[in-house]
Kinemage of the C-alpha trace (Angstrom):
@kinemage 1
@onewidth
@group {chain A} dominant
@subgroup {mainchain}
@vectorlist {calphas} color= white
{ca unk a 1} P -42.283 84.463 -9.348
{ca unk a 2} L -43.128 87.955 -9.089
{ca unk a 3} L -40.780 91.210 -9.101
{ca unk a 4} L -42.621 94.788 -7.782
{ca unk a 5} L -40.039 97.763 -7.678
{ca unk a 6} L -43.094 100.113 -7.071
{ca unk a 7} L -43.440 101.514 -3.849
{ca unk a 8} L -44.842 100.192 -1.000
{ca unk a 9} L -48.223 101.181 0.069
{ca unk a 10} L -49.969 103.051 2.757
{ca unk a 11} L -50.706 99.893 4.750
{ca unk a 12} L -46.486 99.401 4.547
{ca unk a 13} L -47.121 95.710 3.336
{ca unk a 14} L -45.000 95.225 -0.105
{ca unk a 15} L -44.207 92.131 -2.044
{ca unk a 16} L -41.153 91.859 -3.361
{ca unk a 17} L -40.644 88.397 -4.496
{ca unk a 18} L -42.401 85.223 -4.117
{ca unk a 19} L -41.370 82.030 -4.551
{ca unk a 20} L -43.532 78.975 -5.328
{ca unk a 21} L -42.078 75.450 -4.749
{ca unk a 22} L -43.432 71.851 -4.722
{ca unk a 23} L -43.101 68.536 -6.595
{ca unk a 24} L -43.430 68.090 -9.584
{ca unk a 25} L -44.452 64.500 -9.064
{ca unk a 26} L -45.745 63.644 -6.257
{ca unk a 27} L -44.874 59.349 -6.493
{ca unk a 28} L -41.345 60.485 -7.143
{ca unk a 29} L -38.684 57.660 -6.484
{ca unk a 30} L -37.440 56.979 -2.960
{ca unk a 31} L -35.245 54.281 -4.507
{ca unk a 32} L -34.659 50.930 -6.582
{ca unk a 33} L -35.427 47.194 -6.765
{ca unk a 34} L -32.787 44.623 -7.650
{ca unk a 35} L -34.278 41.037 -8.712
{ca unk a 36} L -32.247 37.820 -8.442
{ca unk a 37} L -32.984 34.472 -9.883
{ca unk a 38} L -31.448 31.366 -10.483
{ca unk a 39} L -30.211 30.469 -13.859
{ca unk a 40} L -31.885 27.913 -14.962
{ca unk a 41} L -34.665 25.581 -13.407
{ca unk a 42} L -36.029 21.925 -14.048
{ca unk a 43} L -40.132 21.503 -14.138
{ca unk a 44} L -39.537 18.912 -11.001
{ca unk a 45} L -37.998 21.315 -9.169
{ca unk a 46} L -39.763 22.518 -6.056
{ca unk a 47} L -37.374 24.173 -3.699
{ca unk a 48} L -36.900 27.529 -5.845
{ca unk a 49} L -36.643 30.812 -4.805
{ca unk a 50} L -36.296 34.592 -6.379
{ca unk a 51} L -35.231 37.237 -3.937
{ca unk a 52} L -35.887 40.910 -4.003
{ca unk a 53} L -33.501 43.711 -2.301
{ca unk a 54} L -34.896 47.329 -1.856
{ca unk a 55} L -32.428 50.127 -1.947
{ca unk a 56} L -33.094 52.005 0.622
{ca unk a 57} L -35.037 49.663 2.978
{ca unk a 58} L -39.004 51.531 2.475
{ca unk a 59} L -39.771 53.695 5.466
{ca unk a 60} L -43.455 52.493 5.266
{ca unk a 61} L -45.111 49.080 4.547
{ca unk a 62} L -44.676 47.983 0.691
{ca unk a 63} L -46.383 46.308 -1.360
{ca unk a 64} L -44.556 44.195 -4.470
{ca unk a 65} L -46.172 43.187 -7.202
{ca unk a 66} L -44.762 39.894 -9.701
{ca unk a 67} L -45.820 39.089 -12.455
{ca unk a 68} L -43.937 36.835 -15.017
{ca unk a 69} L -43.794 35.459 -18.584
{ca unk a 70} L -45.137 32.984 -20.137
{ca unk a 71} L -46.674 31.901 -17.335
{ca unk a 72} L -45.143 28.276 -16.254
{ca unk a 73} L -43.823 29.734 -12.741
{ca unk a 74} L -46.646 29.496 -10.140
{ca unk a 75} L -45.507 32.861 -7.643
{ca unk a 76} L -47.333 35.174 -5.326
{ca unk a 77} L -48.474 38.486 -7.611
{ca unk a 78} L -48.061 40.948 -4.199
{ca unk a 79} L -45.551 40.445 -1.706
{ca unk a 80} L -46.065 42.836 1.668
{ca unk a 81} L -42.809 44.284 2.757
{ca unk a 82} L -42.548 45.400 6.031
{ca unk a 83} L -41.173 48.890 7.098
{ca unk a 84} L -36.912 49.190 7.021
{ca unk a 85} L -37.409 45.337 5.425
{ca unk a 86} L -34.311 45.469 2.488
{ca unk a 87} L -34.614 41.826 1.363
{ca unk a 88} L -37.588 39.688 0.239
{ca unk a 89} L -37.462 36.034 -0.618
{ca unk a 90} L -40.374 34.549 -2.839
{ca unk a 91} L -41.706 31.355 -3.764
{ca unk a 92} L -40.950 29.595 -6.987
{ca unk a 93} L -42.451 26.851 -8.744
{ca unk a 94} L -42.598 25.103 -11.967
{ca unk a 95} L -45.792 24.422 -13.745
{ca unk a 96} L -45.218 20.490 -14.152
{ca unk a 97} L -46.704 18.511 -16.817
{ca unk a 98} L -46.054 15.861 -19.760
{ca unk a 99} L -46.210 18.808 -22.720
{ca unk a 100} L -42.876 18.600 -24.521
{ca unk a 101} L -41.304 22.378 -24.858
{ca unk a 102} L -38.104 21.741 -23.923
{ca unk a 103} L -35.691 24.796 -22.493
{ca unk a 104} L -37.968 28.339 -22.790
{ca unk a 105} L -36.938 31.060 -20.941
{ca unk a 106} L -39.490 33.005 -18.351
{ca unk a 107} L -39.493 36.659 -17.685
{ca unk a 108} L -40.012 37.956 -14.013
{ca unk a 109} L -40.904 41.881 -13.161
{ca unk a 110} L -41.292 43.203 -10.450
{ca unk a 111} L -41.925 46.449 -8.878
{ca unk a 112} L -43.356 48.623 -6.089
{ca unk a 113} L -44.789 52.469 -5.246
{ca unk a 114} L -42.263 54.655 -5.627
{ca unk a 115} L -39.268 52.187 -6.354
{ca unk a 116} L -37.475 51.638 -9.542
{ca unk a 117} L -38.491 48.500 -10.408
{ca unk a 118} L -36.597 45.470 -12.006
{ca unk a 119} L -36.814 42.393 -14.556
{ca unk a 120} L -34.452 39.502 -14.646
{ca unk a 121} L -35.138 36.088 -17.143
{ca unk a 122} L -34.259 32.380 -16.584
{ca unk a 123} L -34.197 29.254 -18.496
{ca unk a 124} L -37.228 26.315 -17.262
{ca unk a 125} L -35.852 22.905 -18.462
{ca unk a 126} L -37.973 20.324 -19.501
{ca unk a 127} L -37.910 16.978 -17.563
{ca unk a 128} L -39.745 14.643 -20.291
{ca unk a 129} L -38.264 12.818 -23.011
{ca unk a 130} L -39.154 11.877 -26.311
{ca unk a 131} L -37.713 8.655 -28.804
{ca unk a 132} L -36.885 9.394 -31.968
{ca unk a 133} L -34.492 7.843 -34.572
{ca unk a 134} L -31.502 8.358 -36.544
{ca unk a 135} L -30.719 7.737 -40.342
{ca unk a 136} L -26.879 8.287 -41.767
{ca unk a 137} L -24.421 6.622 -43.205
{ca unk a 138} L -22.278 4.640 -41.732
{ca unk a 139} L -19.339 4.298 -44.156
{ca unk a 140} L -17.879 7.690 -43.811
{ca unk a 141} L -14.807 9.130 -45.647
{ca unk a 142} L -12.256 11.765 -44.229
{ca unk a 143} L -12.787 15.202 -45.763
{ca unk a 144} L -16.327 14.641 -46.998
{ca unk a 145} L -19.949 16.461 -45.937
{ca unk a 146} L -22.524 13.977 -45.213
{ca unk a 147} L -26.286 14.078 -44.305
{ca unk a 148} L -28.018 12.341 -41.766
{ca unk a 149} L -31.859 12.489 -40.844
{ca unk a 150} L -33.737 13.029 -37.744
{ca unk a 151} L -37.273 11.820 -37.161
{ca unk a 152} L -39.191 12.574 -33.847
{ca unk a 153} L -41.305 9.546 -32.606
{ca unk a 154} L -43.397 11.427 -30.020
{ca unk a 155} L -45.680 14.222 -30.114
{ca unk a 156} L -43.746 17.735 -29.359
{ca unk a 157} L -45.271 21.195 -28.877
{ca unk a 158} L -42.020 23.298 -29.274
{ca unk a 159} L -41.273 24.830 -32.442
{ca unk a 160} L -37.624 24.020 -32.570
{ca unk a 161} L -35.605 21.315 -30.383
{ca unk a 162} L -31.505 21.341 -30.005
{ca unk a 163} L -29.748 18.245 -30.801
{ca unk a 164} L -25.769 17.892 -30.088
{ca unk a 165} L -23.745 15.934 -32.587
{ca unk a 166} L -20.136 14.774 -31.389
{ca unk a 167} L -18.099 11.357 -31.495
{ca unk a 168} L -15.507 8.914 -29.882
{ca unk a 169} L -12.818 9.651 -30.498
{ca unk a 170} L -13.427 13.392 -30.055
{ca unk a 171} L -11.362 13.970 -33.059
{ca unk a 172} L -13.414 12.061 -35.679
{ca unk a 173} L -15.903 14.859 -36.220
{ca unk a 174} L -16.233 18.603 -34.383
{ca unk a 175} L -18.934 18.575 -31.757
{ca unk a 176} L -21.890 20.878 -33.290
{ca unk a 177} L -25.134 21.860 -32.386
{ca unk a 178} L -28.123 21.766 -35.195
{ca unk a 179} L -32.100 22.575 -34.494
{ca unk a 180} L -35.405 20.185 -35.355
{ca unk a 181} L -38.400 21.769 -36.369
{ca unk a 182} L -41.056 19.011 -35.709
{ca unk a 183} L -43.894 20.555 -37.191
{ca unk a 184} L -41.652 19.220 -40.398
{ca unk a 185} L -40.797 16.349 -41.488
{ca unk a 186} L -38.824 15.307 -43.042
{ca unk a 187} L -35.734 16.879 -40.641
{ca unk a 188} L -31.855 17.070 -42.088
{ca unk a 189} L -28.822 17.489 -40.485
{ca unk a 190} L -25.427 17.828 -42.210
{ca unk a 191} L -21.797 17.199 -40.726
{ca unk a 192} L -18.157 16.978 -42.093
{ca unk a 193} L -15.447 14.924 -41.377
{ca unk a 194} L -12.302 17.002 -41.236
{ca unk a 195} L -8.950 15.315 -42.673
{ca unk a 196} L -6.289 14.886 -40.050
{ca unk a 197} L -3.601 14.532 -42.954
{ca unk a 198} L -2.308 11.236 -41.150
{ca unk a 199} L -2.092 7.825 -42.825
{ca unk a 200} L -4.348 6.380 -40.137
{ca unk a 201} L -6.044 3.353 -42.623
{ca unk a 202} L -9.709 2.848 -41.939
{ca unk a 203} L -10.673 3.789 -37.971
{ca unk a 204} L -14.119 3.178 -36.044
{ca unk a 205} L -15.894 5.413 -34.100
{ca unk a 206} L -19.369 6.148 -32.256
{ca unk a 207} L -21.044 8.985 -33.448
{ca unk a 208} L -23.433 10.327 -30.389
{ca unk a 209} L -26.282 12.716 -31.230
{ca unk a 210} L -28.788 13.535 -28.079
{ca unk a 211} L -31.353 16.275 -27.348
{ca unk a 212} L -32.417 18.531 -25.089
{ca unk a 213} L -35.660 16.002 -24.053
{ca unk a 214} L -34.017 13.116 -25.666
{ca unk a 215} L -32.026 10.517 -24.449
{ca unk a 216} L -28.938 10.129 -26.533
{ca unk a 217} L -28.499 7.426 -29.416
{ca unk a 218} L -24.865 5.874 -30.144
{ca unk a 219} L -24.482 5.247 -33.804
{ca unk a 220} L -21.193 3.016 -35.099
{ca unk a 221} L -19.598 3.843 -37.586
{ca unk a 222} L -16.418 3.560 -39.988
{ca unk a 223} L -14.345 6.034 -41.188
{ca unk a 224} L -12.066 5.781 -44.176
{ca unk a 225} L -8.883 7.278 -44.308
{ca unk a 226} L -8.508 9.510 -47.330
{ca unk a 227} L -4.796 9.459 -47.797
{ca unk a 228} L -5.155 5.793 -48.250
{ca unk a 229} L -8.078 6.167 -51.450
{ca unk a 230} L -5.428 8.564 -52.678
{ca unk a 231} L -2.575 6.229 -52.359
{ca unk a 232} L -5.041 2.875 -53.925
{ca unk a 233} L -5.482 5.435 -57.273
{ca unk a 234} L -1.740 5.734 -57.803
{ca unk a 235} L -0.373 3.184 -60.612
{ca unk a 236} L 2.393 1.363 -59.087
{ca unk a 237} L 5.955 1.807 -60.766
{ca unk a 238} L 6.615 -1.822 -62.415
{ca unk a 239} L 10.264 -2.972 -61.410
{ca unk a 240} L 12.662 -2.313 -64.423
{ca unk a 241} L 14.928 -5.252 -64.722
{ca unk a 242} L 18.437 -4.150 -65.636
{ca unk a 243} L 20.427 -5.759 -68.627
{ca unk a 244} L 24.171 -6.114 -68.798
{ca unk a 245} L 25.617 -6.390 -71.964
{ca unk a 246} L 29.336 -7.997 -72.470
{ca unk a 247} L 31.257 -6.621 -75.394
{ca unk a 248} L 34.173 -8.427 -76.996
């Protein structure tokens, strides 16, 4: 801007004020992306899709560009969008194959000249299944913590698996989750039998503990009732015989 309060010349040509606009940046935004995905995916799924909306529809053709990670979802890197084109639909497909991960979570971006663009994450599920075995008691007690012992029989490449631990009947133990690291060995997991206060005697249940890529195992077991130790450690009153005496 300039500001001249002197006269105006002979020619009669003054400036009084000028005024200099333009944009600051020239790839402003013209608008936004919004990315949608499914949940969760299996690796044998192949009819998957992700689906792109641009708000407002681009005026000109428009190139997106995907990219994900890690990269276990085979998808186009550039999708073309045509001109007033709002919605794009994309290919997605699971890298497939017999390494043993189990559930890891993939990150999508994706974005586009002059669009705010957008990131969304979902789980891949691993389809194979390992064998592995279980080592616990099986003569449990009410009220008591007890450890079991997890060993994985086939080779895994995750660093941690998820095992569920639960039983029948449902109120023998709470269901819980715990984690296996295979790379060690040898692998714990604790669990506690609550008290239900009842005089229930000695019950049996199934304990059931399955993974992630495992197939579960059903474990029998029986479970003592703790009132009923407590009652077995309790002297018993001896009878008391009463004697009558006659006086004469």
């Amino acid at each position: 801007m300039q500001v001249d309060n002197s006269s105006a010349p002979l020619d009669g040509i003054a400036l009084d004020l000028v005024l200099v606009t333009g944009d600051r940046n020239p790839n402003h935004l013209l608008g936004s992306l919004t990315l949608e995905l499914p949940r969760s995916v299996s690796e044998d799924e192949v009819l998957i899709s992700g689906t792109v909306f641009l708000n407002p529809p681009p005026l000109a053709e428009t190139v997106l560009r995907l990219i994900s990670n890690p990269s276990i979802l085979q998808h186009p890197s550039n999708v073309l969008v045509s001109a007033g084109q709002g919605v794009v639909v994309f290919p997605l497909i699971p890298v497939n194959n017999s390494d043993v991960y189990g559930a890891r979570f993939v990150n999508i971006e994706v974005s586009a000249d002059r669009f705010l663009g957008a990131a969304k994450s979902l789980s891949v599920k691993d389809d194979d299944r390992i064998a592995f075995q279980v080592r616990m008691p099986t003569n449990l007690v009410e009220g008591t913590y007890n450890l079991g012992e997890i060993e994985l029989l086939s080779p895994v490449k995750a660093d941690l698996l998820r095992f569920k631990f639960k039983s029948l009947p449902l109120d023998v133990i709470l269901e819980q989750e715990f984690f296996v690291r295979p790379r060690e060995k040898p692998n714990y997991f604790s669990f506690f039998l609550p008290d239900n206060l009842l005089f229930d005697g000695t019950r049996t249940a199934t304990f059931i503990i399955e993974g992630e890529v495992a197939e579960p195992i059903f474990i029998p077991v029986q479970v003592e009732d703790d009132e009923a130790r407590t009652l077995d450690l309790v002297a018993p009153v001896p009878e008391v015989t009463p004697k009558i005496s006659i006086l004469e």
